[in-house]
C-alpha positions in Angstrom: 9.6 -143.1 -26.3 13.0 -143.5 -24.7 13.4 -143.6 -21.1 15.9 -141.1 -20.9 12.9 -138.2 -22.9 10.4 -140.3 -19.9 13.1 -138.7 -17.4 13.2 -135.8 -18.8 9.7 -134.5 -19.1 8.9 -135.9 -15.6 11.7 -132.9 -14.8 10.3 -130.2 -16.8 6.8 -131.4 -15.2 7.9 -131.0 -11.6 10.0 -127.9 -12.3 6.8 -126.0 -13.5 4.4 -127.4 -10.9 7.2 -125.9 -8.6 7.3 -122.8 -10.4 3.6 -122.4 -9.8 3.5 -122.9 -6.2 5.7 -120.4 -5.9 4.0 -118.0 -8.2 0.8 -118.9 -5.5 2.4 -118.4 -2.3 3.8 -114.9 -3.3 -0.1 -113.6 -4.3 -1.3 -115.7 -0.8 1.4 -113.2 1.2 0.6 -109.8 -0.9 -3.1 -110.3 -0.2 -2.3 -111.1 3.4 -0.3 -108.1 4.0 -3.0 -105.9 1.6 -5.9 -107.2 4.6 -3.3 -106.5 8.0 -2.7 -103.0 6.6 -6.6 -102.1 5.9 -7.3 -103.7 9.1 -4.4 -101.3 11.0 -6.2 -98.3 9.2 -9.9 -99.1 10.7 -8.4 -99.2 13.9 -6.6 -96.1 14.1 -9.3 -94.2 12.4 -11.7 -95.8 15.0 -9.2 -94.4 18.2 -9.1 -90.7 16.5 -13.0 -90.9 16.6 -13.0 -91.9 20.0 -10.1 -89.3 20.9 -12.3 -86.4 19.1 -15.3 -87.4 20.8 -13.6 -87.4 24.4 -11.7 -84.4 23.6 -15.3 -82.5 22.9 -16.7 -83.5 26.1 -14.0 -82.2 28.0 -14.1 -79.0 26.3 -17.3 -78.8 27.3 -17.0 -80.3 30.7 -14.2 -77.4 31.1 -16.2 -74.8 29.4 -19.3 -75.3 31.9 -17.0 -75.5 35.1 -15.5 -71.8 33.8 -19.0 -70.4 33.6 -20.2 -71.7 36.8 -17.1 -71.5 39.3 -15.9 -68.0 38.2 -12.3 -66.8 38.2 -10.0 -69.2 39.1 -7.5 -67.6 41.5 -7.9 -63.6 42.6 -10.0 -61.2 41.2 -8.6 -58.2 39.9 -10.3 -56.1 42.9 -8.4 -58.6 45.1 -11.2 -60.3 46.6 -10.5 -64.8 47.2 -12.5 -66.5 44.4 -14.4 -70.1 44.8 -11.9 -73.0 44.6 -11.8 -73.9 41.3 -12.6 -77.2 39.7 -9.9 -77.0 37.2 -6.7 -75.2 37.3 -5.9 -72.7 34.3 -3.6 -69.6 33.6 -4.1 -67.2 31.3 -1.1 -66.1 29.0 -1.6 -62.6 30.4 -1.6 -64.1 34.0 1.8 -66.1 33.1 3.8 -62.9 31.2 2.6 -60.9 34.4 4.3 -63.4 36.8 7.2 -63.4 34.4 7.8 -59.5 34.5 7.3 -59.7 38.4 9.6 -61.7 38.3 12.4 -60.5 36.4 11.8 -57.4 38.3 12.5 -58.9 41.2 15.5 -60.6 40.2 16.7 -57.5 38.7 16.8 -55.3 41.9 18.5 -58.4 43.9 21.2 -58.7 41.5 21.5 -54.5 41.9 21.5 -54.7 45.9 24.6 -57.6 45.0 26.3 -56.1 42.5 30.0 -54.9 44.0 30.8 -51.2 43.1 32.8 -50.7 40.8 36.2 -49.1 41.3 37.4 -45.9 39.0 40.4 -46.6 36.5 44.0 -46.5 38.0 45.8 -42.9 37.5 48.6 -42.3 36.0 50.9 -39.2 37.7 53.3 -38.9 40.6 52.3 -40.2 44.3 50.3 -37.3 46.0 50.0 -37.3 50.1 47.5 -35.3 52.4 48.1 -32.1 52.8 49.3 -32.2 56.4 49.7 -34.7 59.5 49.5 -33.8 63.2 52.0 -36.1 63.7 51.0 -36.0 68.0 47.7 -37.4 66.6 49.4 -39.8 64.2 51.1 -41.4 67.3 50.0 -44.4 69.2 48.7 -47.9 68.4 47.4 -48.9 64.3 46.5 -52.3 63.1 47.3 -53.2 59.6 44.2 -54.3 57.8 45.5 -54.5 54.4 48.8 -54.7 52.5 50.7 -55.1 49.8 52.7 -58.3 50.6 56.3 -58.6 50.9 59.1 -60.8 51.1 60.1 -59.3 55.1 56.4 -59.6 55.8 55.0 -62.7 54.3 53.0 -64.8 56.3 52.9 -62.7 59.3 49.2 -62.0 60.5 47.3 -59.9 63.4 50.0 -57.2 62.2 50.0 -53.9 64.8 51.9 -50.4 64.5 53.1 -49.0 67.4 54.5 -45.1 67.3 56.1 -43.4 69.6 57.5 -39.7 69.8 61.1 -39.5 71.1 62.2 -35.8 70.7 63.4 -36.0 66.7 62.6 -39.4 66.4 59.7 -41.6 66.0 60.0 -45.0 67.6 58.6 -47.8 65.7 57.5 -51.1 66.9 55.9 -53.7 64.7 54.2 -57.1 66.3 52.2 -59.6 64.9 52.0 -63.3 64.7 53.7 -66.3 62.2 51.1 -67.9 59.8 48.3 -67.9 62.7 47.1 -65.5 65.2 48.0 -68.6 67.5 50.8 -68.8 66.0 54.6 -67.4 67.7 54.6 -63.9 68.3 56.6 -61.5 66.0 58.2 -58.3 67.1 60.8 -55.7 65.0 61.6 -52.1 65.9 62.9 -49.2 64.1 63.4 -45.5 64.1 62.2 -42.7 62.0 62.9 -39.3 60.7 60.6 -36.1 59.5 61.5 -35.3 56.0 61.9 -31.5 56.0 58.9 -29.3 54.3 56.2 -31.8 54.3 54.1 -30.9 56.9 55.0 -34.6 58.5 53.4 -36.4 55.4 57.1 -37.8 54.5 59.0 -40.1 56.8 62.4 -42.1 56.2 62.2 -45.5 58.0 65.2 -47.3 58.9 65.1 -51.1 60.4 68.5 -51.8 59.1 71.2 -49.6 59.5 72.5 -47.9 57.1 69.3 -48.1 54.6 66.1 -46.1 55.2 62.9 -46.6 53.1 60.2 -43.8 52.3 57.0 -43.6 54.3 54.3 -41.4 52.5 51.1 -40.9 54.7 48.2 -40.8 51.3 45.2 -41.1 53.1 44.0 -40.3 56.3 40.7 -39.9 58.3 39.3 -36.6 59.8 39.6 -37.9 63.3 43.3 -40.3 62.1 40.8 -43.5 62.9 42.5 -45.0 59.5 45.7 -43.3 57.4 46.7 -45.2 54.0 51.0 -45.2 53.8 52.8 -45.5 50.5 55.9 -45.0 48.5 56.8 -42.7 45.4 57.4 -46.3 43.7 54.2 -47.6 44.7 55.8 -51.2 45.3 54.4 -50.9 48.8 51.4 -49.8 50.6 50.0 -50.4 54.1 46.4 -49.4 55.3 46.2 -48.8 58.7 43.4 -48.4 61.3 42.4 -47.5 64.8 40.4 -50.7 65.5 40.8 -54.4 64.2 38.3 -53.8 61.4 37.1 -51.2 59.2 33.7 -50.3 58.2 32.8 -51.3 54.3 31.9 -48.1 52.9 35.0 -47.2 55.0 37.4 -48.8 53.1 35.2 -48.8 49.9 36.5 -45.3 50.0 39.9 -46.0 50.5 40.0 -48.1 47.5 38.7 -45.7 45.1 41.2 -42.9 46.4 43.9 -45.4 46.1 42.9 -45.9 42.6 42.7 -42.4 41.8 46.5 -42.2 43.5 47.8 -44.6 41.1 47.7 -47.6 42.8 45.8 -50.9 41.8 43.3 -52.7 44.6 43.2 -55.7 43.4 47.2 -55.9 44.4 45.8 -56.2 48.3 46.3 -58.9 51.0 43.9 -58.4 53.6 45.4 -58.8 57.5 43.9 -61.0 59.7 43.4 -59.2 63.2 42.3 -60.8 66.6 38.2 -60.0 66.9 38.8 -58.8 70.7 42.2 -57.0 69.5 44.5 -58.0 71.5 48.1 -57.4 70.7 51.6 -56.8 72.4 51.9 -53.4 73.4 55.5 -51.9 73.6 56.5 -52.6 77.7 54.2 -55.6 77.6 51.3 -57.7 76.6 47.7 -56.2 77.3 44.4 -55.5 75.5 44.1 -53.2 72.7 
C-alpha cells in the first residue's frame, strides 16, 4: 500500500467519525428539547389544577357569605342591610344607576341648554305703534349695539334726551376703551318725522347730513326701547338702568329676529355697576 492511499483513508476515516458525531449531537438536542417541552406541559397543567381548585373554594366561600350576610347594600323596602363581607352588584343594580344617571344628566343639560332664537325675517323694518315721546325723554344707557366706525371702542355708553320746543336735544357720553378710561361727550339735535306717531326721528351730528332713528321696541313703562334703521346697518338697545334682566333681553332678541335683524351681529356695552355717568350740566349719579 502506498502512502499517499495510507493518507487518504486516514481522511475518509476521520471525515466519517466526524460525520457521526454530528449525526449524535443533533438526536442528543431533539431529545433534550422533546423532555423541556413535556416537562413545561406538567407544569402548566399542574397551576390550572391548582387555579380550579382555588377558584371553587372561593365560589363557595362567596356563595356561603351571600346566604348568611343578606343583601349587600339597601333593601328594596329601604331598610340599611348588615355590612357585607364581599362587595357585589347586580347587573340590574348597575343598568338602574346607569338610567339614574342619564336622567340626571339629561335634565342638567335641559336647565343649560340656551334658547334658541326664531329664524331672521325677511320684510321691511316695522316700529311700535306709537311713542309718548315726554316719556321717551331723559337719561338711557346703551346695553347693546351694533358697532361702528364713530363708535368703536367707546364703553359705559349713556343717552341723554331732552325736549326743546321742535327739537330733541341729544347728548351722548361714555368712556375710551375703559370705563376709567377719558371721558367721551358728542351732542346733536333731532327732528319728528311727520305721521309717525314720534316712532321716526332724523338725527343730525353733522351738519348738513341727518340719519334715520326708528324706535322698534319699547317697554310698557319705556324701561328699555330697541332703535333701528330701514337699512338695518345699525341698531342700539337702550335701557333705563345699567343692566337688563335675561328674560328681558331674551325677548328683545327674538323680536329683533322677527324684525329682520340678526343677534348674533351684537356688541354688548359695558356700563358702570353703580351707573354713574355725566349728566348734561355736570357729573352726578345716575
Amino acid at each position: 500500500m502506498s502512502i499517499g492511499f495510507e493518507q487518504r483513508l486516514v481522511s475518509y476515516a476521520l471525515a466519517l467519525m466526524l460525520v457521526m458525531g454530528c449525526v449524535s449531537g443533533c438526536e442528543y438536542a431533539d431529545r433534550k428539547d422533546d423532555d423541556m417541552a413535556a416537562e413545561q406541559r406538567g407544569s402548566v397543567t399542574a397551576t390550572t389544577d391548582r387555579a380550579d381548585a382555588s377558584g371553587s373554594r372561593d365560589d363557595s366561600a362567596a356563595k356561603d357569605a351571600s346566604q348568611d350576610d343578606g343583601p349587600l347594600l339597601i333593601s328594596d323596602t329601604g331598610e340599611a342591610a348588615s355590612p357585607p363581607r364581599t362587595m357585589s352588584v347586580s347587573a340590574s343594580a348597575v343598568t338602574r344607576v346607569a338610567e339614574e344617571d342619564s336622567s340626571r344628566n339629561e335634565k342638567k343639560t335641559t336647565v343649560a341648554k340656551p334658547k334658541p332664537l326664531p329664524p331672521i325675517a325677511d320684510g321691511p323694518l316695522r316700529t311700535v305703534p306709537s311713542v309718548d315721546i315726554d316719556r321717551y325723554m331723559g337719561k338711557w344707557y346703551e346695553i347693546a349695539r351694533y358697532d361702528s366706525t364713530f363708535q368703536r371702542g367707546i364703553v359705559g355708553v349713556v343717552a341723554h334726551y331732552e325736549l326743546d320746543g321742535d327739537i330733541i336735544r341729544v347728548r351722548n357720553t361714555g368712556f375710551e376703551d375703559t370705563l376709567n378710561g377719558d371721558p367721551t361727550d358728542s351732542t346733536a339735535k333731532a327732528w319728528l318725522v311727520e305721521n309717525t306717531k314720534n316712532t321716526q326721528w332724523k338725527v343730525q351730528f353733522i351738519w348738513p347730513l341727518k340719519a334715520d332713528y326708528w324706535v322698534i321696541d319699547l317697554g310698557d313703562e319705556y324701561e328699555y326701547a330697541v332703535v333701528g334703521q330701514p337699512k338695518r346697518g345699525y341698531l342700539w338697545i337702550l335701557s333705563r338702568t345699567p343692566t337688563l334682566e335675561a328674560d328681558v333681553l331674551d325677548g328683545i332678541l327674538r323680536r329683533l329676529c322677527e324684525n329682520g335683524y340678526d343677534p348674533s351681529k351684537l356688541s354688548y356695552t359695558p356700563q358702570p355697576e353703580d351707573g354713574e355717568v355725566f349728566e348734561v350740566g355736570g357729573a352726578e349719579k345716575g
